[in-house]
PyMOL CGO cylinders between C-alpha atoms (Angstrom):
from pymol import cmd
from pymol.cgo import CYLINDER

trace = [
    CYLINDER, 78.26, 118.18, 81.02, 81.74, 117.40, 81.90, 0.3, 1, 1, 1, 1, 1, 1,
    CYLINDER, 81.74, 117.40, 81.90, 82.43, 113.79, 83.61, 0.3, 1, 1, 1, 1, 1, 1,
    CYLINDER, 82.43, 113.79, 83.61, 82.99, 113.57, 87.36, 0.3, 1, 1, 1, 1, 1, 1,
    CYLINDER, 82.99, 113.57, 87.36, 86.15, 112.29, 88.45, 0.3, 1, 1, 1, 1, 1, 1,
    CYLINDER, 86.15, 112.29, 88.45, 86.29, 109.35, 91.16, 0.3, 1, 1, 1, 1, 1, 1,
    CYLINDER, 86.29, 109.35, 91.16, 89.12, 108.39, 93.58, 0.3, 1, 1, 1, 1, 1, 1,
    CYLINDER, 89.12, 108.39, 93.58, 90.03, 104.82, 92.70, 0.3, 1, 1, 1, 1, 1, 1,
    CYLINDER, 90.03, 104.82, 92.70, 93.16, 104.38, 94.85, 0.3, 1, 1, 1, 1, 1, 1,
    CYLINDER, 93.16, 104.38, 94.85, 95.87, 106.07, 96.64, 0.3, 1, 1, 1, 1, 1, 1,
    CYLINDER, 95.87, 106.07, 96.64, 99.50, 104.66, 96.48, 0.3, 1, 1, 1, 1, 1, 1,
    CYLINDER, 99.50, 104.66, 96.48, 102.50, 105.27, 98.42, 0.3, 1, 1, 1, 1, 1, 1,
    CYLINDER, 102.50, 105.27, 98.42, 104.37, 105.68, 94.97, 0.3, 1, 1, 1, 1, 1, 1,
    CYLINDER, 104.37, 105.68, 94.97, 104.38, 106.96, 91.85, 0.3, 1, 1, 1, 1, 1, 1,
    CYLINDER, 104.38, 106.96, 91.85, 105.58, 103.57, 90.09, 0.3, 1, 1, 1, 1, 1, 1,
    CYLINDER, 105.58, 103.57, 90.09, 102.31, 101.70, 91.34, 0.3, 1, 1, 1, 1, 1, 1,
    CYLINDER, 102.31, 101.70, 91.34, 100.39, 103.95, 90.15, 0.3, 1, 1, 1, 1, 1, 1,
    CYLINDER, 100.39, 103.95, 90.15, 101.92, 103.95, 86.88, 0.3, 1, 1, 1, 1, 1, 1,
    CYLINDER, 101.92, 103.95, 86.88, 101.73, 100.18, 86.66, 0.3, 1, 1, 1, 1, 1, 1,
    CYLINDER, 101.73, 100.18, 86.66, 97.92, 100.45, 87.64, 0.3, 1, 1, 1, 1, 1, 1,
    CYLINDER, 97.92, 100.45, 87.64, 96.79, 103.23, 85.46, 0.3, 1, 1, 1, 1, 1, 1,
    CYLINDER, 96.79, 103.23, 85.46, 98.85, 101.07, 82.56, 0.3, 1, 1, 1, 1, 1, 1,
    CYLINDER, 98.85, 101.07, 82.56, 96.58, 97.92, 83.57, 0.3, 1, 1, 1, 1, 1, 1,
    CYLINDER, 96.58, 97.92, 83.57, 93.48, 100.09, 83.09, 0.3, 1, 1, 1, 1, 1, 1,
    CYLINDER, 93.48, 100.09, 83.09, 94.74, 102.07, 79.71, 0.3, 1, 1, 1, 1, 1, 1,
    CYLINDER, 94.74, 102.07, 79.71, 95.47, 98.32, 78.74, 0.3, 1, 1, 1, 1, 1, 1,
    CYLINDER, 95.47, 98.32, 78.74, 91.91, 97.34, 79.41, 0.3, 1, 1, 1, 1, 1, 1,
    CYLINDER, 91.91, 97.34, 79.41, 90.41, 100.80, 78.09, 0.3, 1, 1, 1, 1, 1, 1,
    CYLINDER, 90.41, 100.80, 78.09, 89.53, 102.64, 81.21, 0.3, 1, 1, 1, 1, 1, 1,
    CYLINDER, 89.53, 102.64, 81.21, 91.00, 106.08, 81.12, 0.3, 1, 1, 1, 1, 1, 1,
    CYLINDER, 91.00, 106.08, 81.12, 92.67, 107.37, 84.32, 0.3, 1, 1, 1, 1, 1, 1,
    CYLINDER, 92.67, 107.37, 84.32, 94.23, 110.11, 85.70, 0.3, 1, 1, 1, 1, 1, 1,
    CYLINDER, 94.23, 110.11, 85.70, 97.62, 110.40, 88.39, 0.3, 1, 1, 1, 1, 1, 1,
    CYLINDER, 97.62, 110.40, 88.39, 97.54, 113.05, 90.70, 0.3, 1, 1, 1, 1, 1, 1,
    CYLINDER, 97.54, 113.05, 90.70, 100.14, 113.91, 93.45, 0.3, 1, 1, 1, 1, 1, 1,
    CYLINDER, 100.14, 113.91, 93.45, 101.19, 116.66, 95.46, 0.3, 1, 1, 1, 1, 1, 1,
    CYLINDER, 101.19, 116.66, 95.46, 105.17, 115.76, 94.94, 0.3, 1, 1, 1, 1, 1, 1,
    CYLINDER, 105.17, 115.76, 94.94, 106.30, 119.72, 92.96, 0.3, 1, 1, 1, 1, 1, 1,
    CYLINDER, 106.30, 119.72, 92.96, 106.48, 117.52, 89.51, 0.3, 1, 1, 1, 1, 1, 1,
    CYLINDER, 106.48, 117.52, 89.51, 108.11, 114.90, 90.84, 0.3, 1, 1, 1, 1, 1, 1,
    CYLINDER, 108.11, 114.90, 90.84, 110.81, 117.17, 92.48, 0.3, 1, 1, 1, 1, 1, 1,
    CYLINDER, 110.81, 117.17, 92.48, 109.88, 115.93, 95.78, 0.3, 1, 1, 1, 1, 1, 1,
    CYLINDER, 109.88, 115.93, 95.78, 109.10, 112.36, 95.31, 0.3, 1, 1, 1, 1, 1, 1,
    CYLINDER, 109.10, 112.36, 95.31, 109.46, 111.89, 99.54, 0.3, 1, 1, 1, 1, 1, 1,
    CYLINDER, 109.46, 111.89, 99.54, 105.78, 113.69, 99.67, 0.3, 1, 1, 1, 1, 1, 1,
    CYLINDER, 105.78, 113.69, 99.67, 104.11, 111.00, 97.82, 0.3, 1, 1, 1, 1, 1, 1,
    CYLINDER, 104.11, 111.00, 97.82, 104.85, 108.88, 101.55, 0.3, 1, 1, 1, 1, 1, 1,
    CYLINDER, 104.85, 108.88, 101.55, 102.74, 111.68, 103.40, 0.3, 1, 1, 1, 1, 1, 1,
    CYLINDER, 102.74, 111.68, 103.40, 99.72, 112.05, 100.75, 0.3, 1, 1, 1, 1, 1, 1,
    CYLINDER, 99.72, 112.05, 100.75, 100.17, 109.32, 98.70, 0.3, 1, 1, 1, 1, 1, 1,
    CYLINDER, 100.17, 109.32, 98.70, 99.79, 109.45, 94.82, 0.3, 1, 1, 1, 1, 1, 1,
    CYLINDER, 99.79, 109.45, 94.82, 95.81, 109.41, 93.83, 0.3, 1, 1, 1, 1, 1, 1,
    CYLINDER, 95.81, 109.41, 93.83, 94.48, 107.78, 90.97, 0.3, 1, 1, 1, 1, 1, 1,
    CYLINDER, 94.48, 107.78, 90.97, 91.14, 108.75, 89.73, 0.3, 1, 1, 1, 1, 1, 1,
    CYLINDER, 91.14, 108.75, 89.73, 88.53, 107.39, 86.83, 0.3, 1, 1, 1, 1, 1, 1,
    CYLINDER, 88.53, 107.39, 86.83, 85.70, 108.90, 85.39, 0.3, 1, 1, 1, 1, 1, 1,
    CYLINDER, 85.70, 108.90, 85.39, 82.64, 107.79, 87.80, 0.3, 1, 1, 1, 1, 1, 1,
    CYLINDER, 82.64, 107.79, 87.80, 81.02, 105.58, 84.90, 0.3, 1, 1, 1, 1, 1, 1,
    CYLINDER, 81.02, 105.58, 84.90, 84.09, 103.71, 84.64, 0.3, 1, 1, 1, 1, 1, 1,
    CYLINDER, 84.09, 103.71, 84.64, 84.66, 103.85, 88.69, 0.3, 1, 1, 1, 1, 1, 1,
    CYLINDER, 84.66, 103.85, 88.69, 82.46, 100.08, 89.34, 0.3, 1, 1, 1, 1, 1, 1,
    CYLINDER, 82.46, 100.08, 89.34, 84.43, 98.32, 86.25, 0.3, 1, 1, 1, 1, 1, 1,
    CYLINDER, 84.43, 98.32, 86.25, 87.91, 100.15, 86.87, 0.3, 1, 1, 1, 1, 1, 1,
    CYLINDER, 87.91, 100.15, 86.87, 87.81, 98.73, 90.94, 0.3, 1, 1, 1, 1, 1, 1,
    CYLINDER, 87.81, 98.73, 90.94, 86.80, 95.32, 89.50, 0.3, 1, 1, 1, 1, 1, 1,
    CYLINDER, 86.80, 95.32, 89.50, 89.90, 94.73, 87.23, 0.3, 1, 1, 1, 1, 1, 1,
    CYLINDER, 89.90, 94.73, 87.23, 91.88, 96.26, 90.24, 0.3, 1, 1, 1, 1, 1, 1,
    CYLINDER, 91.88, 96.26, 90.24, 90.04, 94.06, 92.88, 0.3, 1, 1, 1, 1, 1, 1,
    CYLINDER, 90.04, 94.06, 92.88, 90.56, 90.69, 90.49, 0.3, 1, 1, 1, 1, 1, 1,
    CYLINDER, 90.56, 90.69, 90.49, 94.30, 91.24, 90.35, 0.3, 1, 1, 1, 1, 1, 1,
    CYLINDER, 94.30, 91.24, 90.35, 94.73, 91.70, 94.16, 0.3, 1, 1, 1, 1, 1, 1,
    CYLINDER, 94.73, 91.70, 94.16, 93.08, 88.36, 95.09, 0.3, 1, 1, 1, 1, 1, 1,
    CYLINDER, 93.08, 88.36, 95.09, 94.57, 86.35, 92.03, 0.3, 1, 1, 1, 1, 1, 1,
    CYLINDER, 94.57, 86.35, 92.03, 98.15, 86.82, 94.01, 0.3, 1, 1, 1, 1, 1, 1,
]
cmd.load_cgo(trace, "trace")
């Protein structure tokens, strides 16, 4: 059985995602950019639908917890 996939967050950019899905990787939780922006050839799309980030649902409660805790420590 394959593993679902669970929005975490949308972004207006590309970089905070990066930065985000480097924070999880860092902290072992797997994730996965998506983002309708033609390979990056149109990086002005990302401001209409955003760049998604998505987790594998057993990760999802543990992956918005590490997200959540660095939002409120700032």
């Amino acid at each position: 059985m394959a593993d679902t996939l669970k929005l975490i967050r949308t972004f207006n950019s590309r970089i905070e995602a990066e930065l985000v899905k480097s924070f999880l990787d860092a902290n072992g939780i797997k994730s996965i950019i998506m983002s309708d922006d033609a390979g990056e050839m149109y990086p002005s799309t990302q401001l209409y639908w955003g760049v998604r980030l998505f987790v594998k649902e057993k990760d999802f409660e543990a992956a918005f917890n590490l997200i959540d805790s660095q939002i409120t420590e700032t």
